[in-house]
C-alpha positions in Angstrom: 42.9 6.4 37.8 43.2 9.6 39.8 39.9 11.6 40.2 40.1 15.2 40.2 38.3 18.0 40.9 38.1 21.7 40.3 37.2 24.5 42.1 36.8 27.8 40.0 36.1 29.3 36.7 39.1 31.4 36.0 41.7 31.7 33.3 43.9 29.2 34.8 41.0 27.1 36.0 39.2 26.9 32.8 42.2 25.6 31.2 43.2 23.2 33.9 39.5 21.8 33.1 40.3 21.3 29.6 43.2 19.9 30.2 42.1 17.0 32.9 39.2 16.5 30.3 41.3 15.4 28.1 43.8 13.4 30.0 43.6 9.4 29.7 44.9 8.6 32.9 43.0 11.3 35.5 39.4 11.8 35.8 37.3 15.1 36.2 35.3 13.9 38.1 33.3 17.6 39.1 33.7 21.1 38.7 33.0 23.7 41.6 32.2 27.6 39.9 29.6 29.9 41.4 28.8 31.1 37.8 27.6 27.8 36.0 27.3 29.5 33.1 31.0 29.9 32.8 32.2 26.4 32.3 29.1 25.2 30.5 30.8 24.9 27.4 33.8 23.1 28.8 31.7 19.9 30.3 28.6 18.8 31.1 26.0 20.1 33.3 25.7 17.4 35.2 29.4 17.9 36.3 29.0 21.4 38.0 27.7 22.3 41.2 27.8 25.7 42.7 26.9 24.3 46.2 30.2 23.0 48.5 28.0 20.7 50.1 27.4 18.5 47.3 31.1 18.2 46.2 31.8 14.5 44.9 34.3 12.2 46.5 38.0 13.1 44.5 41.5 11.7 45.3 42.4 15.8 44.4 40.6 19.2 44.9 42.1 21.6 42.7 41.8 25.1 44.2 42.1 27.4 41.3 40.8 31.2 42.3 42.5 34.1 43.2 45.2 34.2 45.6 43.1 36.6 47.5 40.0 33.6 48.0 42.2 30.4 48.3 41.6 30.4 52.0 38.2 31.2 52.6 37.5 28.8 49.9 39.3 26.1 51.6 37.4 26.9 54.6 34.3 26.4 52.8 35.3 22.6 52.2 33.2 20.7 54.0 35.3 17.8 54.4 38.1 16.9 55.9 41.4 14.5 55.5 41.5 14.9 51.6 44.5 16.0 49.3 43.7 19.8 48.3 45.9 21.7 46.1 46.0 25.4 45.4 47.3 26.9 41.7 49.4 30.3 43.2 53.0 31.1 41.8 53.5 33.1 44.9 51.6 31.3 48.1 53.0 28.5 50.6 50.7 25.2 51.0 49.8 26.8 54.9 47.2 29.2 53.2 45.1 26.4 53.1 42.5 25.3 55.8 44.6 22.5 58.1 41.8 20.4 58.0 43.1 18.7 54.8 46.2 17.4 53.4 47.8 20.5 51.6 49.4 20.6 48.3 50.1 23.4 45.1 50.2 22.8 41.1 50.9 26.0 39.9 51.3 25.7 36.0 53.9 28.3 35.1 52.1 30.1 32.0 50.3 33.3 31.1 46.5 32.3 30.2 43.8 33.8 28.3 40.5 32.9 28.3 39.3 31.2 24.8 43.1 31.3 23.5 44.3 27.7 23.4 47.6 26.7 25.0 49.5 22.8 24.8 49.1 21.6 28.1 52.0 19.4 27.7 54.4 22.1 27.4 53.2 23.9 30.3 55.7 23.6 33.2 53.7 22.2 35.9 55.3 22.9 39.7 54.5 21.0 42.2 54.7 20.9 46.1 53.2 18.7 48.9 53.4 17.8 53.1 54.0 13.9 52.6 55.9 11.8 49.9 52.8 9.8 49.3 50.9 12.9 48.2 53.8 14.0 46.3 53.4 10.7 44.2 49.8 11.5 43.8 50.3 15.1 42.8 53.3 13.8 40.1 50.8 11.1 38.6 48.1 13.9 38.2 50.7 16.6 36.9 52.0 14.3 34.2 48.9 13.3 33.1 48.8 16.9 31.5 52.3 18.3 31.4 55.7 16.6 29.9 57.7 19.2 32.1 56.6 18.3 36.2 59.1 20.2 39.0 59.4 19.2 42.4 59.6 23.2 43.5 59.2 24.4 47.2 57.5 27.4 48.4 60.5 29.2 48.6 61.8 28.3 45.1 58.1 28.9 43.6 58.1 32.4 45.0 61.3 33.5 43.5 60.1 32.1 40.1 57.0 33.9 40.1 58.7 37.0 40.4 60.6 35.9 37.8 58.3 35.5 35.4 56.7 39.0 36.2 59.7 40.3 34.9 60.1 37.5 32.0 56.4 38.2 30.9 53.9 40.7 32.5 56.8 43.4 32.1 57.9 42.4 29.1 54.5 43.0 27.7 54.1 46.3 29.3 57.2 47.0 27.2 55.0 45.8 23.7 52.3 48.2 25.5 54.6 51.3 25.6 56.4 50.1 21.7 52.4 49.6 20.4 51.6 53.0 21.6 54.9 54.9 20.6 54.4 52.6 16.6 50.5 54.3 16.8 51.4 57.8 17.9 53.7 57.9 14.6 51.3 56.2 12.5 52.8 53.0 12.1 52.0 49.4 12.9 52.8 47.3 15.5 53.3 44.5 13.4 56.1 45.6 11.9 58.2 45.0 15.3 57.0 41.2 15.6 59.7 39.3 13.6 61.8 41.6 15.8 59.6 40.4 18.9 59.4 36.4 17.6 63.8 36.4 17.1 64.3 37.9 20.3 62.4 35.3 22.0 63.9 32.4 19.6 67.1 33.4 20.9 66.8 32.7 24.6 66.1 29.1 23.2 69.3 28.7 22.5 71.8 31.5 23.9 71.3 33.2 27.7 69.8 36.1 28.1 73.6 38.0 28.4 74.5 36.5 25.3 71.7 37.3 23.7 71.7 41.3 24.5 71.8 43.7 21.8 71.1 47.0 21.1 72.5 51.1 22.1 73.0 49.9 25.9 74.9 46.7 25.3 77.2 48.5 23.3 77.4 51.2 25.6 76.5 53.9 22.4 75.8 57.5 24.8 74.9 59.2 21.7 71.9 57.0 20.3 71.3 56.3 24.2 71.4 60.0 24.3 69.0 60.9 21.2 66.4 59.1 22.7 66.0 60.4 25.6 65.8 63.5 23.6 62.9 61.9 22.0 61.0 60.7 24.8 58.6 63.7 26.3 56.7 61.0 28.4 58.3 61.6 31.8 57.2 58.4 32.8 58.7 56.5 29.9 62.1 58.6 30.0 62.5 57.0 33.2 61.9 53.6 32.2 64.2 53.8 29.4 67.1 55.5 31.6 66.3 52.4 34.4 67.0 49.5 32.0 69.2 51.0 30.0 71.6 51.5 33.1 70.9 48.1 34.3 72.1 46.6 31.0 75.7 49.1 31.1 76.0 48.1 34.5 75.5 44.1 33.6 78.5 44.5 30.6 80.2 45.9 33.6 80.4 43.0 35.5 80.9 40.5 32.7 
């Protein structure tokens, strides 16, 4: 059984603990987190240390903080020769200290503290130096994920950029809908069904077949009477933006 270990108590980290807790075939074996208070209710105290030095022996260090700390933290290891992995979307394995064998799992999902998630849906990409860490990094991977991808760094970075446009701006786009619903008095909720089918369809059509609305069809007066309606400068241009990037998509089709 692989032994694993995890260093931090973020989002992705505290989920990653969960996970490996409840895997049959990997072991936590210790958790690393400056704030012990943070993963106290995710295992016991007897498996967190705040200190580097007293880090137990693991076949895998998980380092899961933010992209800004993953090499000074893997500085901080005191040991050497050991299979460390890091959790970015967007950074090679080179960020980490040479003195190990370097590796990334980067689960592809949005996290929130305290709100569950099913591990085994999560896409899990993976990347290593050797074949006979890749193997390790696989067995650990599909202990908690169904859907494991060999994905280099090159690969990784292009789809973290895609999922800032598939998620964090799509949800800056319920952000400007939730404040437009409240300024008019009206709930949010009513646009969820709306919200729920549009993401159902990309399930089962692509994203062009799936288009709708005043830009798909190229409509210039509705297009029109909403810019009209928009006073928010910054919105206006927003709306203008991807509204000409979906005419100029039909364009090309």
């Amino acid at each position: 059984m692989v032994k694993v270990t995890i260093i931090g108590s973020g989002n992705v980290a505290q989920h990653l603990i969960s996970a490996f807790a409840n895997s049959d075939s990997t072991e936590l074996v210790q958790v690393f987190s400056r704030d012990i208070s943070k993963v106290s209710h995710l295992v016991p105290a007897d498996m967190v240390t705040d200190d580097f030095g007293t880090l137990a022996d693991a076949d895998l260090y998980i380092i899961s903080v933010t992209d800004d700390a993953i090499s000074e933290v893997s500085q901080k290891l005191t040991f050497t020769g050991k299979l460390v992995a890091h959790t970015s979307g967007s950074l090679s394995p080179d960020v980490l200290d040479a003195k190990n064998r370097r590796a990334v799992l980067y689960p592809l999902q949005t996290f929130t503290k305290n709100k569950p998630v099913n591990f085994r849906e999560i896409p899990v990409c993976l990347e290593a130096e050797s074949s006979s860490d890749y193997q390790t990094l696989e067995a650990v991977g599909r202990s908690i994920s169904d859907a494991v991808f060999n994905i280099d760094s090159k690969q990784r970075k292009a789809l973290h950029i895609a999922a800032v446009f598939a998620n964090n701006f799509t949800n800056h786009m319920y952000k400007i809908a939730n404040d437009i619903c409240r300024e008019n008095n009206m709930p949010f909720d009513i646009l969820k069904p709306l919200i729920a089918e549009t993401a159902n369809k990309v399930r089962l059509l692509s994203p062009t077949d799936a288009q709708t609305g005043p830009a798909k069809r190229n409509d210039k007066k509705t297009i029109e009477a909403h810019l009209d309606y928009l006073t928010d400068e910054k919105r206006k241009s927003i709306y203008k933006l991807l509204t000409q990037s979906i005419i100029d998509d039909g364009k090309k089709l």
